[in-house]
matplotlib code that plots the C-alpha trace (Angstrom):
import matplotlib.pyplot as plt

x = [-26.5, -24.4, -20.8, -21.5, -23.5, -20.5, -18.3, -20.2, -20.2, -16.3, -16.0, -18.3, -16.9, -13.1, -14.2, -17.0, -15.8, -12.5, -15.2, -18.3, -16.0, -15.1, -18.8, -19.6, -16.9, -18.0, -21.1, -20.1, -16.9, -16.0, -14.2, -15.5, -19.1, -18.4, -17.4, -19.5, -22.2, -20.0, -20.1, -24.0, -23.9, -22.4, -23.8, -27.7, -25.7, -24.7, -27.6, -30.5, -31.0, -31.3, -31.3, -28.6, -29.5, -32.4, -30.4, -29.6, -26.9, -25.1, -23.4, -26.0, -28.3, -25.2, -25.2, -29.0, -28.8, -25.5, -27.7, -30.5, -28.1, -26.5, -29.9, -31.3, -28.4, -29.2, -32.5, -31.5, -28.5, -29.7, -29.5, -26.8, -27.4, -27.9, -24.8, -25.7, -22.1, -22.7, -25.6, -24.0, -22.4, -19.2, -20.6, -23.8, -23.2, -22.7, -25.5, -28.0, -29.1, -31.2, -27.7, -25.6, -27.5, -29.6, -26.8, -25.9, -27.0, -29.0, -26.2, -26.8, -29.8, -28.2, -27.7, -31.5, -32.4, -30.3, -32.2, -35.8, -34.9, -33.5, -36.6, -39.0, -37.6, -37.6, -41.3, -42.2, -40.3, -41.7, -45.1, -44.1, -42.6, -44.9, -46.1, -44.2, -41.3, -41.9, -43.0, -39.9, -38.0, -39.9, -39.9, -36.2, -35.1, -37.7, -39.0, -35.7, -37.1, -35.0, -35.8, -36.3, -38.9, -40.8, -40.3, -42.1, -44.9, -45.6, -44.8, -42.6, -39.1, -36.0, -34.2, -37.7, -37.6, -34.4, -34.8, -37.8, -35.6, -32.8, -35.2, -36.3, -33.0, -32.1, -35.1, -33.8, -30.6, -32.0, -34.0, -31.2, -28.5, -28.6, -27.7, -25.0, -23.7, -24.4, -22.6, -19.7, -19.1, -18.8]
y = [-117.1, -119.2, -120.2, -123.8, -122.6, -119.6, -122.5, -124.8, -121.5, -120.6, -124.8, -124.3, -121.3, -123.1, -126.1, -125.3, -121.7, -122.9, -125.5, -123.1, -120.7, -123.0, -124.0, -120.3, -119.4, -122.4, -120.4, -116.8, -115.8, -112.5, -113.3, -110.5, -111.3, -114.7, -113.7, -111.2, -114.5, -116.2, -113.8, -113.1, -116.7, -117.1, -113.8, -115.4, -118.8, -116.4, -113.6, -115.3, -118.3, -117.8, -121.3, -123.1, -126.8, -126.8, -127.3, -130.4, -130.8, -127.3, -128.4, -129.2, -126.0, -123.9, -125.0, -124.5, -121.6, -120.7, -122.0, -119.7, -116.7, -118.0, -118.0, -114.5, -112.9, -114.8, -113.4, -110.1, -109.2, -108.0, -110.6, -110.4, -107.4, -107.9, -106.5, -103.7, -103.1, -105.1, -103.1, -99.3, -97.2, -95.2, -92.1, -93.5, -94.0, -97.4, -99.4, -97.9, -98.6, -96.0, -97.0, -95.1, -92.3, -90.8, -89.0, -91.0, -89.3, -85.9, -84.1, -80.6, -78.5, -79.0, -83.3, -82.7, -80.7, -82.4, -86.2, -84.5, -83.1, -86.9, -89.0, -86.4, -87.1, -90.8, -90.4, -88.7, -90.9, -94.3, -92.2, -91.8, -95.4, -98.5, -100.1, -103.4, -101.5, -99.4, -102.7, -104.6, -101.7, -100.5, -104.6, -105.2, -101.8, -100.6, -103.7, -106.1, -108.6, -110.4, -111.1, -115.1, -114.0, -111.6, -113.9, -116.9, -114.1, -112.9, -116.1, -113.6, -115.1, -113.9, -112.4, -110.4, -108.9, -107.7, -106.0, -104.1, -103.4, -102.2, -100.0, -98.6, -97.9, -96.3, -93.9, -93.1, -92.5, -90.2, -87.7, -87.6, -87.0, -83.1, -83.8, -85.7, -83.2, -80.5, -82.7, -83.5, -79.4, -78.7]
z = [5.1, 7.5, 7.5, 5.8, 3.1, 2.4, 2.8, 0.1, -2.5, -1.9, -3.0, -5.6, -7.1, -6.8, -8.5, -10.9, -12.1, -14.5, -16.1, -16.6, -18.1, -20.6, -20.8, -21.2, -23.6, -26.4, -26.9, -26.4, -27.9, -26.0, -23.1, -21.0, -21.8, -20.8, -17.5, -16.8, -17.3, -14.7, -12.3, -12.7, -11.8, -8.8, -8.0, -8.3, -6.2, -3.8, -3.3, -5.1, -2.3, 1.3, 2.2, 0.1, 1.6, -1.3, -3.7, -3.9, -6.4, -6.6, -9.8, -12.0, -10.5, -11.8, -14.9, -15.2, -14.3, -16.8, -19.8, -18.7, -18.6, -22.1, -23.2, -21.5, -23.8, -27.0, -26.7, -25.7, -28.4, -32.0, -34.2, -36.8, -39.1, -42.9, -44.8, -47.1, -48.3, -51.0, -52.7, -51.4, -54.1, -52.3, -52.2, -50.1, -46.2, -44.7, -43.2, -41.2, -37.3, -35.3, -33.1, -36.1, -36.8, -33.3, -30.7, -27.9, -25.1, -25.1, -23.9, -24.2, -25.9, -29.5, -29.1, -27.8, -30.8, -33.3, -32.0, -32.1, -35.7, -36.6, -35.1, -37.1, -40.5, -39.2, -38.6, -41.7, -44.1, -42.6, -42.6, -46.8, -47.6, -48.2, -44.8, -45.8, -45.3, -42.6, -40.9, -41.5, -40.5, -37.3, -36.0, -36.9, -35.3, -32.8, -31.6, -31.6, -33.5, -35.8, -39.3, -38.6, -35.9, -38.1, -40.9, -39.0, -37.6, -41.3, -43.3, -45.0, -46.3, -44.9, -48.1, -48.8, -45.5, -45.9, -49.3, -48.0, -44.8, -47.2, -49.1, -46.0, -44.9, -48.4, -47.8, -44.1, -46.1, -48.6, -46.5, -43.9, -46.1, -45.3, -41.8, -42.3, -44.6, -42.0, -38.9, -41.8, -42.3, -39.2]

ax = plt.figure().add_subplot(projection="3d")
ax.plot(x, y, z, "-o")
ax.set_aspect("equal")
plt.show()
């Protein structure tokens, strides 16, 4: 890189980074997200182009480039959750994510036992629950899709695709319940 291009990036950044931020901000509400968008920017500006004079209009590449990286993360996040508290008794646990229930990180032998005696109760009650359900469940959860994607796959409708989801996750709840009582105890 020579010292004009790092020159036209340091007069990019100064004048284009207050305005991309706000730009940035209007679609994704946490700050530091935004930001770390920002940076992966002016990072790709910076690292991603050996020969800067290309471009001709480094404004409008960086905003290209922003709505890509607004986009990249749309795509990437889980799509909003249903909300089960509605529909949950108080004496049932709250919503359920593979997120919620499998240990972070295997640890130690017990995390690594406790997560291989978790994913085979997983296993054997989708194996038990109607394949509807498991479907919805294993798309939505394992595979990332979102329920207007699996909807518009299937032909499906939304609210359907979440009941059989939430009886799913009711099953889940069931046959794990002795875990959680077992973690709880001890």
């Amino acid at each position: 890189m020579t010292s004009t291009d790092s020159e036209n990036i340091a007069r990019a950044y100064k004048k284009e980074r207050g305005k991309l931020l706000g730009y940035i901000s209007n679609r994704i509400h946490d700050r530091m997200e935004a930001e770390d968008i920002l940076q992966d920017v002016f990072y790709q500006l910076t690292v991603g182009f050996n020969d800067l004079r290309r471009i001709e209009n480094i404004t409008a590449w960086l905003y290209r480039v922003t709505e890509n990286r607004i986009i990249d993360r749309f795509r990437k996040k889980k799509p909003v959750k249903a909300d089960y508290s509605e529909n949950i008794s108080e004496d049932e646990l709250g919503p359920l994510t593979l997120e919620e229930i499998l240990p972070s990180e295997a640890l130690n032998p017990e995390d690594e036992e406790l997560n291989e005696m978790i994913w085979k109760i997983i296993s054997k009650t989708l194996d038990e629950i109607p394949e509807e359900q498991k479907n919805v469940f294993v798309e939505n959860e394992m595979e990332d899709k979102s329920f207007r994607e699996i909807s518009e796959e299937t032909g499906i409708g939304i609210n359907t695709l979440i009941s059989r989801k939430r009886y799913a996750v009711l099953a889940l709840r069931e046959n794990l319940k002795g875990i959680y009582k077992q973690l709880n105890d001890k």
